[in-house]
C-alpha positions in Angstrom: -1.9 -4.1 -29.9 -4.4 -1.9 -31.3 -6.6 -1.6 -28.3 -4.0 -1.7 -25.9 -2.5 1.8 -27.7 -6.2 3.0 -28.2 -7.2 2.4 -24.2 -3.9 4.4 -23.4 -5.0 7.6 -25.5 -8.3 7.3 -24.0 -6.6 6.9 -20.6 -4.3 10.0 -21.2 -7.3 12.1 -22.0 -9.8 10.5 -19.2 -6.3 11.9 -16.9 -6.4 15.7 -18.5 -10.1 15.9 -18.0 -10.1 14.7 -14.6 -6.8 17.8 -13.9 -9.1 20.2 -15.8 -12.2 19.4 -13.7 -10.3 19.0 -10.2 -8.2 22.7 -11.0 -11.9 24.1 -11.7 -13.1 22.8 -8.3 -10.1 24.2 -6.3 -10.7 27.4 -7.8 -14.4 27.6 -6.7 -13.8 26.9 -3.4 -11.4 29.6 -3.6 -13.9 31.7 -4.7 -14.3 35.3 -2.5 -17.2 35.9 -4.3 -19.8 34.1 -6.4 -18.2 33.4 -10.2 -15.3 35.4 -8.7 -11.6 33.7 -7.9 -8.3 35.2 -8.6 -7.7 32.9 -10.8 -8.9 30.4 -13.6 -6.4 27.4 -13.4 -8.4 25.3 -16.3 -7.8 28.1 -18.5 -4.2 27.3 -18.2 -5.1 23.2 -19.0 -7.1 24.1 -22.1 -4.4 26.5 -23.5 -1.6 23.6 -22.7 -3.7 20.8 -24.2 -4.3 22.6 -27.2 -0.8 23.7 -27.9 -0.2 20.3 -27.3 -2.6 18.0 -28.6 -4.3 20.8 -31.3 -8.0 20.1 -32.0 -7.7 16.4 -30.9 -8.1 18.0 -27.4 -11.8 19.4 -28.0 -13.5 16.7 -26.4 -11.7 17.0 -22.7 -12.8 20.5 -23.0 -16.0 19.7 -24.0 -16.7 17.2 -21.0 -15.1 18.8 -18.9 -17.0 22.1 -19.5 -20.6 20.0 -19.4 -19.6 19.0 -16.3 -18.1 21.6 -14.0 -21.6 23.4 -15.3 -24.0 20.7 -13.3 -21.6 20.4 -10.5 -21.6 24.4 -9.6 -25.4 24.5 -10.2 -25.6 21.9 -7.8 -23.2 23.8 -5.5 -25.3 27.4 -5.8 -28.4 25.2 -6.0 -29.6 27.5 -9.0 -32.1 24.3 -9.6 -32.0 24.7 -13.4 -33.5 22.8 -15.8 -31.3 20.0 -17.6 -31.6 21.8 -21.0 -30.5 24.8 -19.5 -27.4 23.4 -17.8 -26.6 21.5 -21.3 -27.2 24.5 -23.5 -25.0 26.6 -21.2 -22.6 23.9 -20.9 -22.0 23.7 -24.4 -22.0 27.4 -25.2 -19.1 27.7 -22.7 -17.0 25.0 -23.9 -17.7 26.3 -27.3 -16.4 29.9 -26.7 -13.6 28.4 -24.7 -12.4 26.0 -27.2 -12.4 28.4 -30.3 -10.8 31.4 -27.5 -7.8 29.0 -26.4 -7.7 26.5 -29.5 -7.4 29.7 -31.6 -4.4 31.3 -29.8 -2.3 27.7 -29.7 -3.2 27.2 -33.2 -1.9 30.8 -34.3 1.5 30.4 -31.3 2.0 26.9 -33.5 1.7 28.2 -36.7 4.1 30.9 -36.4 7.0 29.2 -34.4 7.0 26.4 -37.0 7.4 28.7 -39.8 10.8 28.9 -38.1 10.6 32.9 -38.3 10.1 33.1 -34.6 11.4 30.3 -33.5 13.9 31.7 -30.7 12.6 31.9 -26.7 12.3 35.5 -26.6 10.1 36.2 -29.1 8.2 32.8 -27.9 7.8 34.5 -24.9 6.6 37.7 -25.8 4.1 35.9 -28.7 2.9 33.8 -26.1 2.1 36.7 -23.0 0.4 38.7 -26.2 -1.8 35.5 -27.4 -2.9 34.7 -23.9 -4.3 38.2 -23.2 -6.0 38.1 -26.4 -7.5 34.7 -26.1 -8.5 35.0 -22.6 -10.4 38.6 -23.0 -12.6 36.8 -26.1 -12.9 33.7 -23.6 -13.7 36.3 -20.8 -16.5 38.2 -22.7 -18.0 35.6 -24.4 -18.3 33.1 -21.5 -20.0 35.9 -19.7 -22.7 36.5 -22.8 -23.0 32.5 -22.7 -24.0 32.7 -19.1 -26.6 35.8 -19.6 -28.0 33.9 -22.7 -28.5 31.1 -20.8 -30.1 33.1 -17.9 -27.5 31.9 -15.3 -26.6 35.4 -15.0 -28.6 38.6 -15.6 -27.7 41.0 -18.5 -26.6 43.8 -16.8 -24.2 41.3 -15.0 -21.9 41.1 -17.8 -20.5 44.3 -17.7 -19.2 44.1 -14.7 -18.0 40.3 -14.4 -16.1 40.0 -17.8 -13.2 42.3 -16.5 -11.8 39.6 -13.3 -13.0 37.0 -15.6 -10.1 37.6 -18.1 -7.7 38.5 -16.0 -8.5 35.5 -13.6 -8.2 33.2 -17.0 -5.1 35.3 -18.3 -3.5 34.9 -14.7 -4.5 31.0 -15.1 -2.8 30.5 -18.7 0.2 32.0 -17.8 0.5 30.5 -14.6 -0.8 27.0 -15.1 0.3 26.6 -19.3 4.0 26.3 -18.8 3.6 23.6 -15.5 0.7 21.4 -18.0 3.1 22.0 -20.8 5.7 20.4 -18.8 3.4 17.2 -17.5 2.3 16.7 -20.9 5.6 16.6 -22.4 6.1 13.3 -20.3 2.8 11.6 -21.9 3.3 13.3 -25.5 6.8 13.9 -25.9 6.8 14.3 -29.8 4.1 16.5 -29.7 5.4 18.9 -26.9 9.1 18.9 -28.6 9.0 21.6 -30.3 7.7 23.6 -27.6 9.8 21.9 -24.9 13.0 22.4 -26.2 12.8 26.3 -26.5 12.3 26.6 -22.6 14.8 24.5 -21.6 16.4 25.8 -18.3 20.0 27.5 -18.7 20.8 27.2 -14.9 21.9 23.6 -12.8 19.6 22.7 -10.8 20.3 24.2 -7.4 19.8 21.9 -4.2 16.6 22.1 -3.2 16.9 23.3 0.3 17.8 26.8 -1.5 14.8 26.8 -3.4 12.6 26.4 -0.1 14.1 28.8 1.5 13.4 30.9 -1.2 9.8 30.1 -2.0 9.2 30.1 2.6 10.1 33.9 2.6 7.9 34.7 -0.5 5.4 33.0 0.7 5.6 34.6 4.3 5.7 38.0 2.8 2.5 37.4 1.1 0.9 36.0 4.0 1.9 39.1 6.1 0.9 41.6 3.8 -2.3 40.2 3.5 -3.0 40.1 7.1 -2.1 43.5 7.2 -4.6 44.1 4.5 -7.3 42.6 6.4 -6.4 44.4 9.8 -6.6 48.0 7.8 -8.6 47.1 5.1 -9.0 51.3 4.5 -5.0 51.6 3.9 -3.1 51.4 1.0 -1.3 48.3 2.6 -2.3 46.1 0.1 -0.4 47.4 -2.7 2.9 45.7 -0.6 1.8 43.1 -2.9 4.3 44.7 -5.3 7.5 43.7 -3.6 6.6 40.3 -4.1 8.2 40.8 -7.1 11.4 40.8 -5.7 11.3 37.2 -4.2 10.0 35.9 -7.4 12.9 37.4 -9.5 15.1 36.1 -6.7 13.8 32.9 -7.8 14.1 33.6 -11.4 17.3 34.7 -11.6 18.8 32.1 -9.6 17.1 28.4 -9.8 15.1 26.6 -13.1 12.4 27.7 -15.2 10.4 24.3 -13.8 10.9 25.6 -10.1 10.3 29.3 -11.7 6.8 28.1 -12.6 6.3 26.2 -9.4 7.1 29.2 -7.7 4.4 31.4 -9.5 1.7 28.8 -8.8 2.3 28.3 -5.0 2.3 32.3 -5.1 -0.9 32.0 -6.8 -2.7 29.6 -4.7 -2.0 31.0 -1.5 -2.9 34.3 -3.0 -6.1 33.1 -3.8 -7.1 31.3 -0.4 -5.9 34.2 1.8 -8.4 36.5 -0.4 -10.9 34.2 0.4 -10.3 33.3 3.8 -9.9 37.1 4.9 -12.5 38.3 2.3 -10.5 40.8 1.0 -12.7 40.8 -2.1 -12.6 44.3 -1.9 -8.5 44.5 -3.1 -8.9 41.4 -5.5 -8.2 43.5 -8.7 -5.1 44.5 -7.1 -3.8 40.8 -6.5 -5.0 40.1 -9.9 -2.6 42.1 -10.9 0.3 41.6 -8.9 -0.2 38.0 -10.0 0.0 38.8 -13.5 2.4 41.3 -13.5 4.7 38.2 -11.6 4.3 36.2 -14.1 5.1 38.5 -17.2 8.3 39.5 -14.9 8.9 35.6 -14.5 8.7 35.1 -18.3 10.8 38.3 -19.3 13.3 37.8 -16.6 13.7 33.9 -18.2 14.2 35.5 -21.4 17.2 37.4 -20.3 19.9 34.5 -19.4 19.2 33.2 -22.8 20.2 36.8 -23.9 23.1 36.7 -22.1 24.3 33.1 -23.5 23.2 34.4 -26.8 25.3 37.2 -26.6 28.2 35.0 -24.8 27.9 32.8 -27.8 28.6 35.2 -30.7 31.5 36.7 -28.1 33.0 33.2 -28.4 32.4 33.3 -32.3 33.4 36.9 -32.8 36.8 36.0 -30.7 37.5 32.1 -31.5 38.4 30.3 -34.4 36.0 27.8 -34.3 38.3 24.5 -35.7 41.8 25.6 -34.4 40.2 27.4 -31.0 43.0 30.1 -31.6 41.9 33.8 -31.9 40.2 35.2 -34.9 41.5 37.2 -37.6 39.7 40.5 -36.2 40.3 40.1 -32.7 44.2 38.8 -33.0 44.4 42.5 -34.9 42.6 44.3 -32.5 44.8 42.8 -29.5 47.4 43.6 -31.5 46.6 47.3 -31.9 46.3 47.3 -28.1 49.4 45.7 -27.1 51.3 48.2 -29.6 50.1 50.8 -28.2 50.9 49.3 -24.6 54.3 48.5 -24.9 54.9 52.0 -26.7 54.1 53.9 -23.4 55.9 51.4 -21.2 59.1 51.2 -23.5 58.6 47.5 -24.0 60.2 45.6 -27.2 57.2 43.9 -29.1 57.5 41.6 -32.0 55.2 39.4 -34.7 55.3 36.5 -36.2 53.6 35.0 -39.1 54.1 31.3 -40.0 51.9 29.0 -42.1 52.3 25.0 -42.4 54.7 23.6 -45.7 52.7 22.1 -48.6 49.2 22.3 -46.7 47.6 22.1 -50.1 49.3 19.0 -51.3 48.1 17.4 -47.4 44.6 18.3 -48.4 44.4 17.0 -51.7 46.3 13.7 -50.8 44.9 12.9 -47.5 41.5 14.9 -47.9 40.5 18.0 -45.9 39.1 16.4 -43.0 43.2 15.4 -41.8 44.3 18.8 -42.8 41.7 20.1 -40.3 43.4 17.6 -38.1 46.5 19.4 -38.5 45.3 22.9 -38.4 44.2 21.9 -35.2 47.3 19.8 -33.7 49.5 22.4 -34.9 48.0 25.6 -33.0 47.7 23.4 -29.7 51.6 22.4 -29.9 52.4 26.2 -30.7 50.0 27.4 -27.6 51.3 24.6 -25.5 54.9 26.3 -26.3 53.7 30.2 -26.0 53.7 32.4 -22.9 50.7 33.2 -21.4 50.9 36.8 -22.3 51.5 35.7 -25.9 48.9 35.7 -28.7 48.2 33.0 -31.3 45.3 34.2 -34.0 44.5 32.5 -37.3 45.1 34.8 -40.3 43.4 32.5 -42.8 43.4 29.1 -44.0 46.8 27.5 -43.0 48.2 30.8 -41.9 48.9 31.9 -38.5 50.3 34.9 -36.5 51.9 35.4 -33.2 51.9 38.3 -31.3 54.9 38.2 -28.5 55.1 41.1 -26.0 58.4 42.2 -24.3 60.4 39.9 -26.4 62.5 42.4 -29.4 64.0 40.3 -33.0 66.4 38.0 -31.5 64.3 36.6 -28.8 61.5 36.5 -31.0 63.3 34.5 -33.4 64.8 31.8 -30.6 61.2 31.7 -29.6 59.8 31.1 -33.6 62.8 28.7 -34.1 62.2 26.6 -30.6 58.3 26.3 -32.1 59.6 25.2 -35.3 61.8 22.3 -34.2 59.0 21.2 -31.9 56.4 20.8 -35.1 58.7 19.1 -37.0 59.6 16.4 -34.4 56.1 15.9 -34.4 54.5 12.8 -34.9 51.0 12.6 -36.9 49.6 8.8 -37.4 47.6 10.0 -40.2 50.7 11.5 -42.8 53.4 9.3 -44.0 56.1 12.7 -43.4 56.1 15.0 -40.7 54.5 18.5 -40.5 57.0 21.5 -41.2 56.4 25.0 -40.8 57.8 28.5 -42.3 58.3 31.6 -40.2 58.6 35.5 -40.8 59.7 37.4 -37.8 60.0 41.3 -37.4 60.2 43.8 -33.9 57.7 46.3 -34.5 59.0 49.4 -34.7 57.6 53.2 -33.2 56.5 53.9 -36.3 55.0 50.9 -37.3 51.0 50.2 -37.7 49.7 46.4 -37.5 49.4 46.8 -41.4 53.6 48.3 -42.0 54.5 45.3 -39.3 52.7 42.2 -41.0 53.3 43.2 -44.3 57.4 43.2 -43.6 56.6 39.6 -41.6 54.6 38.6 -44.9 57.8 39.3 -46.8 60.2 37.6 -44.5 57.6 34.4 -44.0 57.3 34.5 -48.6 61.5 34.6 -48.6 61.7 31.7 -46.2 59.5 29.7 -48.5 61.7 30.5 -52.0 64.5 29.4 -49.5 63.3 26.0 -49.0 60.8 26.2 -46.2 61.0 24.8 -42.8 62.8 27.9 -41.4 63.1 30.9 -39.7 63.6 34.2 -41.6 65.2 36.1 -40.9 67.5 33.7 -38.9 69.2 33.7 -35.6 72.7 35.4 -36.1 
């Protein structure tokens, strides 16, 4: 049992290396110039294993590192000497490691304090620790390379700049898809990060989606043609209104096919600035690339927002047990509708009822079957209510009705038609049946919400001294 669980963590690891090491190869070959790609997809690896895996993941970095470092000597036939390659191996996976391990660690640290813990500020922690962690990876994997002699001194100034934002256009590109992979082998270890980016939308068919991605795509293939055809123009910066397709995707399919999106965009951005050497613009598509991918993680921000926001609507207007309307909103519908019906002449009564001995079913039966009957009782009264009428809960057992066009009499058939059908109903749970008492009163031109329910407070109170189950006052 022991080896069979310690050969599958090998395995898993063996599995990451391998991903880090083939991403590094398909980002020399689309190399436009020596050390030089758009983009650093093993970055993204390293920063997803360590928010992952945490320090337990230095050793795929490690190999990894050792050996993408003899494989592109080999491939630029620099003929250094073992020792060399080793020594420059090492100091790159070193300053890689502590660059990447160190932002996951601190991105960790501060989401479980459970301070920051929402996607939002997830997001906008995470875009901030990747540009950090990718600039110190940036300039100290260029020093490692001039210490080393791989490079030449003077190089550094002028390599470290597309170095970071390669990497940074690699974490946040690559991170998020690894993240998701990972969660499949590691799924307590991912949970926590997982869960916060869990897609708000259905999943679309996928024939949308490729229709989608096909005319991104496209676009980006015939800007860049352009670009290679007037290389002298100010073409290239088209590359802009790719942003436009990728917020079509955004806004409309997952956050997995989100991320998909931004790495095909990425990929065929780097082999068409290889293939038509447009070396010359590849700050600019850098850029673009980056700047799609902060738009990609703001714009996923903003239907959690939206939920959010839809959320504490529901709150703000519902009673959460009884589903009826709250307190404040019943009142400020009430306000409304009084000043409605005054300009169109309409009669507009109120109604205030609670439920008989409420207090003596909570203490005998327990609170859990006076919820029950909170709950039964404001779905028999909506199911008997007009549309355009208003049921809010006042407070604990007390409700109020708002009923619009209907004046005293009519609102009192109304109250006493609800009253008769509570009290013929049945409830397993009680050995007697649920009664309710009722004040009733036509608000008048000079009434407020506060005149009007204090007159129905005093109508509901006399129909309780006169033995409850009524309506007061009652039908003449």
């Amino acid at each position: 049992m022991f080896v069979s669980k310690w050969f599958g963590a090998i395995s898993k690891l063996v599995l990451i290396t391998l991903a880090w090491v083939v991403l590094w190869r398909a980002a020399a070959l689309m190399e436009y110039a020596p050390h030089a790609s758009i983009w650093f997809p093993p970055s993204g690896v390293t920063y997803a294993i360590f928010l992952i895996l945490g320090w337990r993941s230095i050793p795929v970095v490690l190999a990894a590192s050792v050996c993408t470092t003899f494989w592109e000597d080999s491939i630029y036939q620099g003929q250094q000497s073992f020792s060399t390659l080793l020594l420059t191996g090492l100091l790159f996976a070193t300053v890689h490691c502590f660059s990447y391990w160190g932002g996951a660690a601190i991105l960790r640290k501060i989401s479980h304090t459970g301070k920051i813990y929402r996607i939002p500020y997830l997001i906008l922690l995470f875009l901030i620790i990747a540009a950090s962690s990718s600039l110190v990876a940036a300039i100290g994997g260029a020093n490692s390379l001039a210490i080393t002699g791989i490079i030449a001194s003077d190089e550094v100034m002028s390599i470290w700049g597309p170095w970071w934002v390669g990497d940074l256009v690699g974490v946040v590109v690559i991170a998020p898809i690894m993240v998701g992979i990972l969660s499949k082998f590691y799924p307590e270890q991912s949970q926590w990060l997982v869960e916060n980016f869990t897609s708000v939308y259905e999943q679309s068919p996928i024939q949308n989606y490729i229709y989608k991605q096909a005319i991104a795509i496209v676009l980006l293939v015939l800007i860049s043609v352009l670009v290679a055809i007037y290389p002298s123009s100010s073409i290239v910066f088209c590359v802009f209104f790719l942003g436009i397709a990728q917020m079509w995707i955004v806004f409309t399919e997952s956050a997995a096919r989100a991320f998909l999106s931004l790495a095909l965009l990425s990929t065929t951005t780097a082999i068409l600035v290889s293939w038509l050497q447009l070396g010359n613009h590849a700050m600019v598509y850098q850029f673009t690339i980056s700047l799609l991918a902060a738009n990609t993680y703001f714009g996923l921000w903003v239907p959690h927002i939206l939920i959010d926001n839809r959320n504490l609507r529901v709150l703000a207007e519902r009673d959460v047990l009884t589903g009826t309307q709250t307190r404040q909103f019943f009142i400020k519908n009430v306000k409304n509708e009084i000043n409605r019906c005054r300009i169109l002449n309409q009669p507009l009564s109120l109604a205030l009822f609670d439920i008989d001995g409420f207090k003596q079913i909570n203490d005998t039966f327990g609170h859990t079957i006076g919820d029950k009957v909170l709950t039964v009782v404001s779905q028999h009264v909506g199911k008997e209510i007009r549309p355009a009428d208003l049921i809010g809960r006042f407070g604990g057992d007390e409700f109020m009705l708002l009923l619009p066009g209907d004046d005293l009499s009519q609102a009192i058939q109304a109250a006493e038609r609800i009253r008769v059908r509570i009290e013929t109903m049945k409830f397993p749970s009680l050995d007697k049946n649920i009664t309710c008492s009722f004040g009733i009163v036509e608000i008048q031109a000079n009434d407020t919400f506060v005149s009007a329910f204090e007159r129905a407070d005093n109508f509901l109170l006399q129909a309780k001294k006169k033995g409850k189950n009524q309506v007061n006052p009652p039908l003449q």
